[in-house]
N, C-alpha and C positions, 0 to 999 in steps of 0.2 A: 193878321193877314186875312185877306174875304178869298173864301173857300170856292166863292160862287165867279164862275167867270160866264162867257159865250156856250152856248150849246153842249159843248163838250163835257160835261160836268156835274157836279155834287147833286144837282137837281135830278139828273136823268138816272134816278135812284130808285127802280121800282120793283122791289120783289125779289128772291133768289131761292136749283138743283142737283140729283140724281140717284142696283133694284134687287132674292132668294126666292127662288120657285117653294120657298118652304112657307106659307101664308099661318095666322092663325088659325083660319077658317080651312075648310077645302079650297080650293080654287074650281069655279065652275067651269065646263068646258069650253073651248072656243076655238074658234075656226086658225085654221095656220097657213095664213102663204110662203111660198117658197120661191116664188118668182114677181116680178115685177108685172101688174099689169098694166095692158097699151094705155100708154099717156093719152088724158082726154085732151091736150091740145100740147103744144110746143113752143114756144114762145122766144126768139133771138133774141138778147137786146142790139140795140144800136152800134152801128161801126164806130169802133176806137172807145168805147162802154163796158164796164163790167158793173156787176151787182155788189152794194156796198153792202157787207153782212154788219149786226145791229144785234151784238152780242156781248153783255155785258161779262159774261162768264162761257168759258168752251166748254161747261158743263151741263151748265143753266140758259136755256135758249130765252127764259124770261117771258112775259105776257106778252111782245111788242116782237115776236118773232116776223120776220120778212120771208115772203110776203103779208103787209097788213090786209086780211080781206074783210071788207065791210060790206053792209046793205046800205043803199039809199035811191032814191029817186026812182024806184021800181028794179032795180037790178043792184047785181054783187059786182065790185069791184076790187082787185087787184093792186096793192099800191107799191111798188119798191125803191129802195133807191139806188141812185147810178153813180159811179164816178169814171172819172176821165181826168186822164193826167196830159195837157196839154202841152209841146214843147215846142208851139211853133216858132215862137218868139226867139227861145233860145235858152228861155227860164221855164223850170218847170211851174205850171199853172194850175191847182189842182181847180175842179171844176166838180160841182156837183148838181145830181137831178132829180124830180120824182118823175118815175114814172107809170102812169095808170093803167092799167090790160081790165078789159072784158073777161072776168073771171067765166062766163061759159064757154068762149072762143079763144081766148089767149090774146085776142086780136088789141094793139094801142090804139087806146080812146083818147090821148093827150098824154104830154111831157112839158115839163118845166125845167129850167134852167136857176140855181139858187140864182136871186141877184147878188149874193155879199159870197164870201172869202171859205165859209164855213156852209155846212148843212142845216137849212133854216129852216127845212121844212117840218113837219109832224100829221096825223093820222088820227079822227076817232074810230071808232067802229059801227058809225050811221054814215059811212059813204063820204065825210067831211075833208078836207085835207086845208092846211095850215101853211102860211110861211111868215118868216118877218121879211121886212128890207129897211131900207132908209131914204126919206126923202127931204128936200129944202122946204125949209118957211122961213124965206128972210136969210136972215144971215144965221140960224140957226140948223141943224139937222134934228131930225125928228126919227125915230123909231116907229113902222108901221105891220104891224099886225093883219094878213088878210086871211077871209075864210074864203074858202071855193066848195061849190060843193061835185059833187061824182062825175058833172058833166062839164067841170072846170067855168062853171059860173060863177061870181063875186056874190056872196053872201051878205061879208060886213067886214067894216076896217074900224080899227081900231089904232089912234097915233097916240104916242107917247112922247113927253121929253127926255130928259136924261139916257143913263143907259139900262137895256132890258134888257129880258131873256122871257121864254114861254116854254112850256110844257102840256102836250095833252093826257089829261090824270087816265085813268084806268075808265072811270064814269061817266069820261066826257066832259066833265070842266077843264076848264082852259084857265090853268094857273101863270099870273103875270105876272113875276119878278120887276121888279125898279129896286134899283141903287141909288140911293140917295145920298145928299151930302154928308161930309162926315162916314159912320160906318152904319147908318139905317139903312134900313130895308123895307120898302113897301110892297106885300104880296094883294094882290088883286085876284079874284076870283071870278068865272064870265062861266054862262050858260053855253050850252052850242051856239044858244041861238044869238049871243052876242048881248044878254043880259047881266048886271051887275049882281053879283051872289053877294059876293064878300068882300071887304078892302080894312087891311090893318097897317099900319106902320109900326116895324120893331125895332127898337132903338137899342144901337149897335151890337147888331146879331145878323147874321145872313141866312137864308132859308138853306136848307141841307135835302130837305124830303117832306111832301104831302100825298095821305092815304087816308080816305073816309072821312071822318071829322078830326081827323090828327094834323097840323103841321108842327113839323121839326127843327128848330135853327139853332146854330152856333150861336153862343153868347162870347164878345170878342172881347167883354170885361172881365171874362173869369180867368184867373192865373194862369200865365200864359204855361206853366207845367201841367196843364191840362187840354185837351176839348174837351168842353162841357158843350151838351145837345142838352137843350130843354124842347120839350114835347108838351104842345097847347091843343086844347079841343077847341074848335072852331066856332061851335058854337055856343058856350058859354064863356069863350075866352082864358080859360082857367087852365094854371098849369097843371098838366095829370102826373110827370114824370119825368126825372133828369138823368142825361147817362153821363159819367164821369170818364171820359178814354185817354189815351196817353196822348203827350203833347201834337201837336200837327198831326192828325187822326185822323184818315180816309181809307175805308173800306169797301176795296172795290167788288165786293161778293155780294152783301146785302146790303139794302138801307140800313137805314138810322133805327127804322121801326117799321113791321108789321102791323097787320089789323086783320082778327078773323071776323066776321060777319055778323057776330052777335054785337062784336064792339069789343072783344078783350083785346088788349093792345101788346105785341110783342117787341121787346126792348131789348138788344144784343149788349154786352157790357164783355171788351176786351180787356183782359187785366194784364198790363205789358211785366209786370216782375215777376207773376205765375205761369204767364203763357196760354193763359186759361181764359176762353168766352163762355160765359152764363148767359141764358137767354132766361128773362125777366118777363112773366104775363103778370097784367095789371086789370083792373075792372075799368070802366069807362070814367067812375069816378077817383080812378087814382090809387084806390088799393090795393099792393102787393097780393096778385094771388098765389105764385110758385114759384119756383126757378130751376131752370136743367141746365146742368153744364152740357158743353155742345161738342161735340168729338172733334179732334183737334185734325186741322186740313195741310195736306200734305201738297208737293207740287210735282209734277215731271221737270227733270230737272232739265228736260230739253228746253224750256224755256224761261229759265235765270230764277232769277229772287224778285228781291221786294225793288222796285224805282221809286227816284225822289225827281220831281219834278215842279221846276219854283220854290223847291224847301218843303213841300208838303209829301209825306211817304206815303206813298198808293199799297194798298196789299196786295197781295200777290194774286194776276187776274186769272188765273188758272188753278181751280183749288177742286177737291174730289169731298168733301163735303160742307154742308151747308142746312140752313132751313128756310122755308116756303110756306103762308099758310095755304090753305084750300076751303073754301068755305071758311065753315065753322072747327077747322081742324087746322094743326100744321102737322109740317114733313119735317122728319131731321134726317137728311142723308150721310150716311159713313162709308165712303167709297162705294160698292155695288151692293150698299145696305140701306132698304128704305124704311122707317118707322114712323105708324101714323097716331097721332097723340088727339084729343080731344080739347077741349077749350079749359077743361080743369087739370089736364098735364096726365091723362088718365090712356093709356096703350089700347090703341083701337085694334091693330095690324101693323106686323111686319113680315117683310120678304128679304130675301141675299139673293141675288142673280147671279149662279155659279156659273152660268152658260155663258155669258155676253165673254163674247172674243177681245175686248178689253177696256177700259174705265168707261161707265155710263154717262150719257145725258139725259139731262128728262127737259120734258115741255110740259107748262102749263096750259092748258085749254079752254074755251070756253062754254065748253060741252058739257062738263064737270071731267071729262076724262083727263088722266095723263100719261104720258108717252114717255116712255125709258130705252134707253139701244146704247148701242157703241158697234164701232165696225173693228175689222183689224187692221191695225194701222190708222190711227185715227184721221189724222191729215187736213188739221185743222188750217192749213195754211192752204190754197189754192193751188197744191200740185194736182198733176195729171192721174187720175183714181187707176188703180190697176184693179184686179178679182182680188175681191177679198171677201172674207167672213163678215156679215150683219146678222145683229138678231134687236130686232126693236118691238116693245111690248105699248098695249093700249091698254088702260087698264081703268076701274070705277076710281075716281081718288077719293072717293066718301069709305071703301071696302079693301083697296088697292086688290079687288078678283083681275083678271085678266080677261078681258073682252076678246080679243085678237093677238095676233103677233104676224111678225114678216121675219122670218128667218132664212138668212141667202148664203149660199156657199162661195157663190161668184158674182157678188155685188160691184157695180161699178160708178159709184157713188162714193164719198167723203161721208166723215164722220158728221160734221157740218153742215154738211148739205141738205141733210132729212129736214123738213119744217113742217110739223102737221099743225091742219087749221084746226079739224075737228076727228074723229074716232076713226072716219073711213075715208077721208082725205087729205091729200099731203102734199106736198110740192118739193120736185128738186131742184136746188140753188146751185148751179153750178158755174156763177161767174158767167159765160158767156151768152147764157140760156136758162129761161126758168120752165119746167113741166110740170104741169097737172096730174095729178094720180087719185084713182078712187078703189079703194079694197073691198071688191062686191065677188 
């Protein structure tokens, strides 16, 4: 069965969170708000619009939190996206948008309408934005690729036969999916600027996940009592490492695999008869350097078990720990427990957030900070926020010291809603309105 479909999917696999005031270290002092300050701007979205949230985990907000804000063309931009359930017809029609804000003003510089059925677009972080569509050549349909850049200019296109998908990596390559006849796979690799990096064809294996010079794919030869992931360096071609997981095997927490910065590659291995995930660091050429078993994730049971969907069982999207790298380090979180490890498996820091009013999130930054909170009553779902307790931490994630914090008695905000871009700013997503906030 190919793992990899439209948008929705195996591919859009990047990364995965969430804190004990008890550190190794001291913790150095830092400033504490207790109120909210005045929004640097307020921003509607559109009549019969809401904001689609782009959250892979309600724990783990992920690198690709909304809003995306980038730089390019002289100024910061603002990206999010929109959906609209249209019923003029008499059928519901879902409809989807991006849409662009003047990160200083709030003010829309431009929206787009997907052309197709699904959410096509995507996002770097130099101001870029992406979409596919489809168009005729003949009696054929073609698959088209376009780039825009901040000021909603055409950059480059890019058409395809068969059927695709795209993804924008973390670095700004623009990973191309083709499905090929049969069960191959050809992944293509593109610069921003619409340059060819890389183009492999894998023969019958689908892509699962790409990070730094790692890509990941399903081998659809191997016994079908298995997923086997095999994990190839990009550029030597060579395989570095294989995860063995139980049959039809999707994990909607983290990828397939991690990468910290130096190049050690982290490989998650779920053992279905023990119950038990090992998380596996390897050296860039392939050698086994450790391995930690990872604290086992629990759920609220407010929102069910495991779903199967096409036959393939998704895990469970709401889980209270997991691991993330940072740098040259990762995280393994265990409910409101964060432990920060080094590239040889070596305990940098840890803290337990006895205070957060109930289960954390954290965000990954690109500041090097991260951000950890929970409110009470989490209310991951789009109801109406009443007063409630928050307390969200900013913290070094090289040290996990605490830079800052926002602690509120009478928050009126969703657990969900917090999205910091960087240490002193942050934005509230509240579905009908997105606001600017800066912690000075």
């Amino acid at each position: 069965m190919r793992l990899f479909a439209k948008r929705i999917l195996p591919l859009v696999l990047f990364a995965f969170l969430a804190i004990s005031l008890h550190p190794l270290a001291p913790t150095a002092s830092a400033a504490e708000f207790t109120r909210l300050p005045q929004p640097e701007w307020t921003a509607a979205m559109p009549a019969n619009t809401s904001t689609e949230p782009d959250s892979k985990n309600a724990y783990y907000l992920g690198d690709r939190r909304l809003p995306v804000v980038s730089d390019g063309n002289g100024s910061r931009t603002a990206y999010t996206f929109l959906f609209q359930a249209d019923r003029s017809s008499g059928k519901l029609k879902r409809i989807y948008k991006l849409l662009a804000l003047d990160d200083a003003t709030g003010k829309t510089k431009w929206m787009h309408t997907a052309p197709l059925a699904y959410n096509s677009f995507d996002m770097d972080l130099s101001g870029n934005a992406y979409y596919i569509d489809k168009v005729k050549s003949g009696a054929r349909t073609l698959d088209r690729l376009v780039a825009l850049d901040s000021n909603d200019k055409q950059r480059w296109v890019k058409t395809f036969g068969g059927s695709n998908n795209y993804k924008v990596l973390g670095d700004g390559r623009i990973a191309v999916i083709t499905l090929d006849a049969g069960l191959d796979t050809t992944l293509t690799l593109y610069s921003k600027e619409g340059k060819t990096l890389y183009t492999r064809k894998f023969k019958d294996a689908g892509i699962r996940h790409i990070q730094g010079d790692y890509v990941g794919v399903v081998n659809y030869k191997a016994p079908k009592s298995t997923t086997t992931i095999e994990i190839y360096s990009i550029s030597s071609g060579k395989k570095i490492a294989t995860a063995v997981l139980p049959p039809e095997y999707f994990n909607a927490v983290h990828a397939e695999f991690d990468v910290l910065s130096g190049g050690t590659l982290l490989v998650p291995v779920y053992h279905a008869k023990t119950g038990v995930e090992t998380l596996y660091g390897y050296s860039p050429d392939g050698k086994l350097k450790w391995s930690r078993v990872l604290p086992r994730s629990t759920q609220d049971g407010e929102y069910g078990s495991d779903t199967v969907y096409g036959g393939v069982v998704y895990a469970k999207t709401i889980y209270d720990s997991f691991f993330v790298s940072v740098g040259n380090n990762y995280l393994v979180q265990e409910k409101n427990k964060l432990s920060l490890y080094d590239t040889s498996n070596r305990l940098i820091a840890a803290k337990t957030f006895d205070d957060l009013p109930g289960q954390g999130s954290l965000q990954r930054l690109g500041d090097g900070s991260i951000v950890f909170g929970a409110t009470e009553r989490p209310g991951f779902l789009p109801t109406k926020p009443e007063p409630k307790k928050a307390a969200f931490y900013v913290m070094d994630s090289r040290t996990l010291q605490v830079k800052h914090s926002l602690v509120m008695e009478d928050a009126l905000f969703n657990q969900a809603d917090v999205r910091f871009y960087d240490a002193n700013t942050f934005y509230l997503d509240s579905r009908g309105s997105l606001a600017k906030y800066i912690l000075k």
